[in-house]
C-alpha positions in Angstrom: 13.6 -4.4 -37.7 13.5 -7.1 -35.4 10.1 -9.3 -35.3 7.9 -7.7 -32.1 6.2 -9.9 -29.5 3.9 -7.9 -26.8 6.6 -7.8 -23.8 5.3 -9.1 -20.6 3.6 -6.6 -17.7 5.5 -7.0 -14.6 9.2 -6.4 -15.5 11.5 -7.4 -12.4 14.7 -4.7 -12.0 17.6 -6.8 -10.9 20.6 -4.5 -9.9 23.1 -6.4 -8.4 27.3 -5.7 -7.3 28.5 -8.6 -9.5 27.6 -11.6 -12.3 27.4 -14.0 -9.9 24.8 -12.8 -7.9 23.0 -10.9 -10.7 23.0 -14.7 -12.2 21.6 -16.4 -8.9 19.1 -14.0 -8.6 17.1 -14.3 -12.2 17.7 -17.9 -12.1 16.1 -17.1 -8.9 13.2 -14.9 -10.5 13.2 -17.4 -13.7 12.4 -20.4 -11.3 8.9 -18.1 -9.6 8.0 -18.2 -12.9 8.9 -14.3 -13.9 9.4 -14.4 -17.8 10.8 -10.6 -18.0 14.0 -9.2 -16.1 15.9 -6.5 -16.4 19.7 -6.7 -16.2 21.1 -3.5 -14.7 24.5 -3.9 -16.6 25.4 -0.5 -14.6 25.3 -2.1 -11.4 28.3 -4.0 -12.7 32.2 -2.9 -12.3 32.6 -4.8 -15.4 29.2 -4.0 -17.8 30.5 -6.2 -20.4 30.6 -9.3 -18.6 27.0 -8.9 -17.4 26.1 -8.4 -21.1 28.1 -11.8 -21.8 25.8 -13.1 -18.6 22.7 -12.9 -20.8 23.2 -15.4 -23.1 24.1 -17.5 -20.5 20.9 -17.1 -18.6 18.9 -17.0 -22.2 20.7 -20.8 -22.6 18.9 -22.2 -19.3 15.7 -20.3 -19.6 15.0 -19.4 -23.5 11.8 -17.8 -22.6 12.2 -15.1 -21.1 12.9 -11.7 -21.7 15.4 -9.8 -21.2 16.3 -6.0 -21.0 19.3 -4.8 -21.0 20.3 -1.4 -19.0 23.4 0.9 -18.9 22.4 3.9 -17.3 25.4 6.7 -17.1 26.0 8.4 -13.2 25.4 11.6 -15.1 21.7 10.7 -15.3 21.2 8.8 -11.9 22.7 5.6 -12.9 26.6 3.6 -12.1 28.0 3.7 -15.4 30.9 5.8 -15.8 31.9 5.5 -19.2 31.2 7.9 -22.1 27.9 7.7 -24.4 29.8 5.7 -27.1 31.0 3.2 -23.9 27.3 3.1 -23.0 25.9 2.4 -26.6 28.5 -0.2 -27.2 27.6 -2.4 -24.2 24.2 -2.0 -25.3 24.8 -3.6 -28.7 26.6 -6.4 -26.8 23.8 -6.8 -24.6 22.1 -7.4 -27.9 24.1 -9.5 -29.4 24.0 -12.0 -26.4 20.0 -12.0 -26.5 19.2 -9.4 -24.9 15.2 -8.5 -26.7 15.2 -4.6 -25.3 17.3 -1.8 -24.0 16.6 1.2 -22.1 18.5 4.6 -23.0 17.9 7.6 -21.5 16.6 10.8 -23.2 19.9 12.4 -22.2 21.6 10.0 -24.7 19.0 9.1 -26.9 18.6 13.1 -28.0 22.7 13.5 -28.7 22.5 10.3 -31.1 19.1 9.6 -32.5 20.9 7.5 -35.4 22.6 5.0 -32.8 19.4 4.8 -31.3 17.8 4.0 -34.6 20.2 0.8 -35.1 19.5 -0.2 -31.8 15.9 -0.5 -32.6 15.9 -2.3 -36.0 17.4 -5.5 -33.5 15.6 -4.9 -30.6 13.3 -3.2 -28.5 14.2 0.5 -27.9 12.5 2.2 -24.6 13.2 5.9 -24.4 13.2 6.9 -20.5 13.1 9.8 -18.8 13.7 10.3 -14.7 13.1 13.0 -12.5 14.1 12.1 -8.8 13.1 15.4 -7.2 9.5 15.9 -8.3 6.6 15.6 -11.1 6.7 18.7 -13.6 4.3 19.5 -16.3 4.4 16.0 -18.3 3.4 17.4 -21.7 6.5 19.0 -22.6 8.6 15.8 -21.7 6.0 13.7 -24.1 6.9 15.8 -26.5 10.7 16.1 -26.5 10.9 12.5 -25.7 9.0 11.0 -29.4 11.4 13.4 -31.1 13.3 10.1 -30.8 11.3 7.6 -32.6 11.2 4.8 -30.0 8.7 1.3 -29.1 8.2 2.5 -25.4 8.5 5.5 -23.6 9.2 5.7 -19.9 7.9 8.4 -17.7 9.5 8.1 -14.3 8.8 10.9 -11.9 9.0 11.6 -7.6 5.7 12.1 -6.4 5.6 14.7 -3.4 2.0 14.8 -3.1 -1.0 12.6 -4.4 -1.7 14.4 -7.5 1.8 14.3 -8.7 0.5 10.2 -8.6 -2.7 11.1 -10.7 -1.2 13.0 -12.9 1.4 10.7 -13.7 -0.8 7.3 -14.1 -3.2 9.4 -16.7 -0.3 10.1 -18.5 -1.3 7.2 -20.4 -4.8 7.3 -20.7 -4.2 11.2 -22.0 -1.8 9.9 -24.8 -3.4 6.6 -25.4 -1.5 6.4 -29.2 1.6 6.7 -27.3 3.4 3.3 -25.8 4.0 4.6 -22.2 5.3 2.8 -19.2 4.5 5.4 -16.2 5.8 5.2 -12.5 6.3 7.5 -9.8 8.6 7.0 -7.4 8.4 7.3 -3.5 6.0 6.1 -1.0 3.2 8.2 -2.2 3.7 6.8 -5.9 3.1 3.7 -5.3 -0.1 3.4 -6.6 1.1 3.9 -9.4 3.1 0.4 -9.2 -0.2 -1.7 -9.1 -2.3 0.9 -11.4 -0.6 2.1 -14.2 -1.2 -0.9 -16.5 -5.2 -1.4 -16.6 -4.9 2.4 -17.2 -2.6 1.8 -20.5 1.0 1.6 -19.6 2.8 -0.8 -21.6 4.7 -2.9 -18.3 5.3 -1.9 -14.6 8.6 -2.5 -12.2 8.8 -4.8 -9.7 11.7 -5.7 -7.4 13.1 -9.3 -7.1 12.2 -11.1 -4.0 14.4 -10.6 -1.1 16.4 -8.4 -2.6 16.2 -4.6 -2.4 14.6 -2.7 -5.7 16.3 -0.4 -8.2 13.8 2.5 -7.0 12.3 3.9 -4.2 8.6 2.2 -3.9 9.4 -0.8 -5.7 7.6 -4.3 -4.2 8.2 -7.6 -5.8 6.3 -9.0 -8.4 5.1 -11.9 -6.0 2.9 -9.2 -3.8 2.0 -7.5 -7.2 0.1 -10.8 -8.4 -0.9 -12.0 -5.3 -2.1 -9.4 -3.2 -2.7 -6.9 -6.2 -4.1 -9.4 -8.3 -2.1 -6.9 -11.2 -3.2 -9.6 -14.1 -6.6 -10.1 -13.0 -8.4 -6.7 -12.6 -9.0 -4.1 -15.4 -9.2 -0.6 -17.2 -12.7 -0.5 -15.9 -12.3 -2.0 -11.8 -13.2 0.1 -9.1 -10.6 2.0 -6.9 -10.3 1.2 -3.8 -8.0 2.8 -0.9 -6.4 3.1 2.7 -5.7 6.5 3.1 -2.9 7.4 6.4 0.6 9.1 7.5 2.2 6.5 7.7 0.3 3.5 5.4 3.0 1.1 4.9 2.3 -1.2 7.6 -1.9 -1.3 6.9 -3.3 -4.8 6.9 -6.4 -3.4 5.0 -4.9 -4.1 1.6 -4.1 -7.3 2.3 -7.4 -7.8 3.8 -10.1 -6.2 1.2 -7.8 -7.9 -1.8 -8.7 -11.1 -0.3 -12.4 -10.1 0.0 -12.8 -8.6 -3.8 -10.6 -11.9 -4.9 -13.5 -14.2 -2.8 -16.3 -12.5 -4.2 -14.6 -12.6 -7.7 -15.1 -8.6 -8.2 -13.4 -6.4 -10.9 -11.8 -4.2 -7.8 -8.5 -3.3 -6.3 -7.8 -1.9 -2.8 -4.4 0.2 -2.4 -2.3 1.9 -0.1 -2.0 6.2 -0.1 0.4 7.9 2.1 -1.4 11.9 2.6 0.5 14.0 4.9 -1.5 15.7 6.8 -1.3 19.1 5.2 -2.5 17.2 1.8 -6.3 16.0 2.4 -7.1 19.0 -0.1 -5.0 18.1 -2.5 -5.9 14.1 -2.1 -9.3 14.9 -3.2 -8.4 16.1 -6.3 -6.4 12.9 -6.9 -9.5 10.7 -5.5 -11.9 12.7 -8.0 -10.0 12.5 -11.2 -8.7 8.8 -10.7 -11.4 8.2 -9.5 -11.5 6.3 -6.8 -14.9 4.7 -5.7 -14.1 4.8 -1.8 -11.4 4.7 0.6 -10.7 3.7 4.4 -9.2 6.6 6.5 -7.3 6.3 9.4 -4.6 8.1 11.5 -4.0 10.8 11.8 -6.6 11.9 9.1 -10.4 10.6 10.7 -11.1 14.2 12.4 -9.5 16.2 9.7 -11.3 14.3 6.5 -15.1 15.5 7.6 -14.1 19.3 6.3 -13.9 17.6 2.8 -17.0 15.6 2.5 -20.4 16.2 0.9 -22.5 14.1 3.6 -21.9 12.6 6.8 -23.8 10.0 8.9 -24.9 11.1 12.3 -23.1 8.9 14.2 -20.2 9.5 12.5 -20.8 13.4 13.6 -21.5 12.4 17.3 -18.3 10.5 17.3 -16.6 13.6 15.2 -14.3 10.8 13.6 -15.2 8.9 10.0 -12.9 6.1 8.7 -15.4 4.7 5.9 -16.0 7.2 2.6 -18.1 6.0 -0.6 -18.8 8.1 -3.6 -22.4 8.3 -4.3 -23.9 10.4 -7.1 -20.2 12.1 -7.1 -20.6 13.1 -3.6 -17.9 11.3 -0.5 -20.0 10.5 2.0 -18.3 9.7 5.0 -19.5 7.2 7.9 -17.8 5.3 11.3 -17.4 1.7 11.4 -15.5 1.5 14.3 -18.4 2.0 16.6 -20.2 -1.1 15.6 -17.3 -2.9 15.6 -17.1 -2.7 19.2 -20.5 -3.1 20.0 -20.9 -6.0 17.8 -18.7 -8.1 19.5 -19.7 -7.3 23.0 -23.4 -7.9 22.6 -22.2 -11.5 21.5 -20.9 -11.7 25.2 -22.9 -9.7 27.4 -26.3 -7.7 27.6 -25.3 -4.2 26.9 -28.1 -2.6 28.4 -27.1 -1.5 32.2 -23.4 -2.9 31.8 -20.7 -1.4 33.1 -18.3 -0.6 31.1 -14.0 0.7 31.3 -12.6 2.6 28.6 -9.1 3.0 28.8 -8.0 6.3 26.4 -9.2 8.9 24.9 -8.3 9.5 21.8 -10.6 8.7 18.5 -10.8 4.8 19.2 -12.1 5.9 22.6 -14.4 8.1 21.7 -16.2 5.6 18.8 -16.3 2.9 21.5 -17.3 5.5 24.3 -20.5 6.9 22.2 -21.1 2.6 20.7 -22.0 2.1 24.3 -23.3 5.0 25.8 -25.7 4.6 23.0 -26.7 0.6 23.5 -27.5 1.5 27.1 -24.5 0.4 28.7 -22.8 2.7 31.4 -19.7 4.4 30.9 -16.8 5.2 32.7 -13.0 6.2 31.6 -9.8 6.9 31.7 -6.4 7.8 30.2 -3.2 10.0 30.5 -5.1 13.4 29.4 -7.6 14.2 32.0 -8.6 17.5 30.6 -9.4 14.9 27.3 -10.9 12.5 29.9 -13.7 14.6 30.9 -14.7 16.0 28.0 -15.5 13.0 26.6 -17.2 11.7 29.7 -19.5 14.8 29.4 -20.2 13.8 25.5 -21.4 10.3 26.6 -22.9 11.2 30.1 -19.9 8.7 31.3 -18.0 9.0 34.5 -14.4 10.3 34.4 -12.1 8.4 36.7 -8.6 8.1 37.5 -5.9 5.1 37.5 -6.2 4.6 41.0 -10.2 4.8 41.2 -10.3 2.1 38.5 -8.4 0.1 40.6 -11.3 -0.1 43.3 -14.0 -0.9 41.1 -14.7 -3.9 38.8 -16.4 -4.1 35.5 -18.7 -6.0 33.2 -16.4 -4.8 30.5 -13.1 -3.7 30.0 -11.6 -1.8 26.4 -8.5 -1.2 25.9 -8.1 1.7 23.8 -4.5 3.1 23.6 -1.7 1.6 21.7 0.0 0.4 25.2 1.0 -3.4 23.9 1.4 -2.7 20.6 4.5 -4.0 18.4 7.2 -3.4 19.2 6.5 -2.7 22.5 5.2 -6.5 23.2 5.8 -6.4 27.2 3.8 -3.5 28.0 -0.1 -4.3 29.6 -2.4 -0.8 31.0 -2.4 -3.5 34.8 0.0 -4.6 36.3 -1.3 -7.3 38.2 -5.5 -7.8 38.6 -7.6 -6.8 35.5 -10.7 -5.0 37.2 -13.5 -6.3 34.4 -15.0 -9.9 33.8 -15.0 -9.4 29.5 -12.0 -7.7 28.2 -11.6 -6.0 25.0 -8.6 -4.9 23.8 -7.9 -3.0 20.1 -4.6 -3.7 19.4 -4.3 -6.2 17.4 -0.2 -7.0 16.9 0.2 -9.1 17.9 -2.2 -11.3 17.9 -1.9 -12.0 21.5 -1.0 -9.0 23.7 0.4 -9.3 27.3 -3.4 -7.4 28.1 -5.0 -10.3 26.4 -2.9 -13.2 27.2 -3.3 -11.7 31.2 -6.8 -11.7 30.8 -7.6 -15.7 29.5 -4.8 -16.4 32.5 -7.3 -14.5 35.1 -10.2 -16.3 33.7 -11.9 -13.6 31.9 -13.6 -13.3 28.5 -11.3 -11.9 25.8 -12.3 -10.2 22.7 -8.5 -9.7 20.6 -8.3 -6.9 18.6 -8.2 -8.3 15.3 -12.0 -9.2 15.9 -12.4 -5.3 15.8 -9.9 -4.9 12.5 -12.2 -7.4 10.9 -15.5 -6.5 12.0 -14.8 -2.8 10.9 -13.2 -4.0 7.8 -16.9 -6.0 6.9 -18.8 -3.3 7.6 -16.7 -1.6 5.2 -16.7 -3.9 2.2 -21.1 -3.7 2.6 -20.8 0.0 2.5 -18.7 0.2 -0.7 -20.4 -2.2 -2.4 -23.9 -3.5 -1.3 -22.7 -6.8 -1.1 -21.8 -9.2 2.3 -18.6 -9.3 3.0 -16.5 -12.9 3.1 -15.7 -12.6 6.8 -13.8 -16.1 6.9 -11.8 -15.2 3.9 -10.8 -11.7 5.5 -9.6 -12.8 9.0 -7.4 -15.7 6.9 -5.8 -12.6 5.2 -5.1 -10.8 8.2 -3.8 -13.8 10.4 -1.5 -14.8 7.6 -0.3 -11.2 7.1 -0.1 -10.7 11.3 1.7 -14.0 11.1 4.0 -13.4 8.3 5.2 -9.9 9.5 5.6 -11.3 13.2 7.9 -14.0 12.0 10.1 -11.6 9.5 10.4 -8.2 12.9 11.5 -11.6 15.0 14.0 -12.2 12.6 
């Protein structure tokens, strides 16, 4: 058997439509400084000539690793060919330099013996897929080391959060076992940035620019950098963003660069939970466990049902977006209220001002009861009248309509709704005259709205919406862990993000 070396932890899945680009591409990955690639040979028309491709990238960059894969169409892969076809450009693959191949259980379980040669020259990783769900893993464990193999790879779908949990313990569960465990999907990806510091041998990443092998992949640049995947450990606190839909969040981005700055054994991810799964979510938070998480739409009325404690505010408001375990109970707060007062009281005297709300939704109602509560007076408005009033009667505010608003003025002016938001740049709640002197609005991409960029044209004192995201996000990072939050550091992550994803939806 072939010498071992421990094989690298972020393994980047390049399947590409010919050599030439499957060549460009690892040179590509190679030159980032990615030591372990895996050559889809299926991807190929011609298998063999991407086999023959390896020694030629193995010539130019002798250190790295690479795996060679042949998956057959019969088990969710391109290849066409018969097991022997598949086995034999596998042995080429070795023969060129090629240090591991994967086979799947369907093969590997019709010709253990095959499999067994394959292994004394390199290494041999057993896999096993499911694309519609996550069964019972036990019985899988146990028909897949029938095969005597150096990794096993459990690759399921997850349809709900536990489906997650249960496949990223698989490892800790078996821990004499050499696992690599994934699940695919949007709500599996956790898994992507977890399942090594809880004892998988390697995780997938995709290459940059290019789209992954598998549904949930991100490359391994966002794994290192935002994920910090070779920095935190078996024993780091959980963090998490929980929403429907999560994929466009800032926060991770944002509390990454906070645990990174304060130099703490943490990790912050995203967690798509439909809204019929908040019950089964918490059975994922306990048994991962996670230390705390940020909640936002559409879960921030729906999550109080599931909590052990929550702070009075928070109940006045009937929204929570902060949750800490404590003594193993979630106790669930609102930092959005401060956020908006915060700001204001930097600006203006609360006490006695007057004060526009625009909405009436959950953001309204935290900024509604923020200033109610400093003193300030209240009145609002929004497309729901019946919604308008009953929130004016929670905060002893004054309901008023588009065209009453229009014949006042205020000290202060919030913007509320999504009106401006991306991608729907050109839209402002005025048309013309903004009736306040100090105006606030909660959006916050882009970084400018045509409500904001009005407002410094009229003169008026702007507060932009990311100085909400932040302030929220601070107050956050104090409740989860005791600490102060590096505020600088935070808004440099979210500018850069805003900035970054501006540029790429203009493009």
């Amino acid at each position: 058997m072939t010498q071992r070396r421990a094989l690298p932890r972020i393994c980047i899945a390049l399947g590409l439509p010919d050599v030439p680009r499957l060549m460009e591409q690892a040179r590509r990955e190679a030159e980032a400084g990615e030591n372990f690639l895996e050559f889809r040979l299926d991807y190929l028309p011609e298998p063999a000539k991407g086999a023959q491709a390896i020694a030629r990238f193995l010539e130019e960059y002798p250190t790295c690793t690479v795996l060679a894969t042949c998956r057959r169409h019969q088990n969710h892969g391109r290849f066409n060919g018969s097991i022997e076809e598949q086995l034999k450009i596998l042995e080429l693959g070795i023969q060129f330099g090629a240090r591991a191949v994967d086979v799947e259980i369907e093969t590997a379980e019709v010709v253990p013996e095959r499999c067994a040669e394959l292994r004394s020259r390199a290494y041999l990783i057993v896999s096993w897929h499911h694309f519609e769900t996550t069964p019972p893993l036990d019985p899988v464990l146990k028909r897949m080391c029938k095969v005597p193999a150096d990794v096993y790879k459990l690759v399921s779908t997850a349809r709900k959060p536990s489906d997650t949990g249960r496949i990223l313990t698989a490892s800790k569960m078996s821990p004499k076992i050499p696992l690599v465990t994934l699940a695919m999907g949007e709500i599996g990806f956790p898994s992507r940035v977890l399942s090594t510091a809880m004892g998988a041998v390697f995780t997938y990443a995709a290459p940059a620019h290019v789209q992954g092998t598998a549904s949930g992949q991100i490359n391994a640049r966002q794994l290192r950098s935002m994920y910090r995947i070779d920095k935190f450990t078996k024993a780091a606190k959980i963090f998490a963003v929980v929403a429907d839909p999560v994929r466009h969040s800032m926060s991770p981005t944002v509390h990454n660069r906070a645990f990174q700055s304060r130099r703490m054994d943490a990790v912050y991810v995203p967690l798509l939970v439909n809204q019929n799964q908040l019950r089964d979510f918490f059975q994922f938070a306990t048994e991962l466990p996670l230390a705390g998480f940020s909640v936002t739409i559409p879960h921030k009325r729906r999550i109080m049902r599931y909590l052990d404690q929550i702070d009075p505010l928070a109940k006045r408001i009937g929204a929570v977006n902060t949750v800490v375990r404590k003594a193993g109970k979630w106790r669930g707060s609102n930092t959005d209220a401060e956020a908006v007062s915060g700001p204001l009281a930097k600006l203006t005297s609360l006490p006695k001002a007057t004060a526009l709300i625009i909405g009436n939704g959950g953001a309204a109602r935290g900024a509604a009861c923020a200033l109610a509560d400093a003193g300030a007076k209240v009145a609002l408005t929004g497309r729901n009248p019946d919604r308008v009033r009953a929130l004016s009667r929670l905060v002893g505010g004054e309901p008023m309509s588009h065209e009453q608003v229009m014949m006042r003025h205020f000290d202060i002016v919030i913007n509320a709704t999504p009106v401006g938001m991306w991608p729907n740049w050109d839209e402002c709640p005025f048309e013309d005259k903004i009736p306040g002197e100090i105006v606030f609005d909660m959006v916050y991409n882009p970084l400018e709205t045509l409500l904001i960029k009005r407002a410094r044209e009229q003169g008026k004192q702007v507060i932009p919406g990311l100085k909400m995201f932040i302030e929220q996000a601070v107050r956050q990072f104090e409740v989860w862990t005791g600490e102060s939050a590096p505020r600088a550091a935070m808004e440099a992550a979210a500018i850069d993000a805003l900035e970054t994803r501006n540029s790429e939806q203009k493009t």
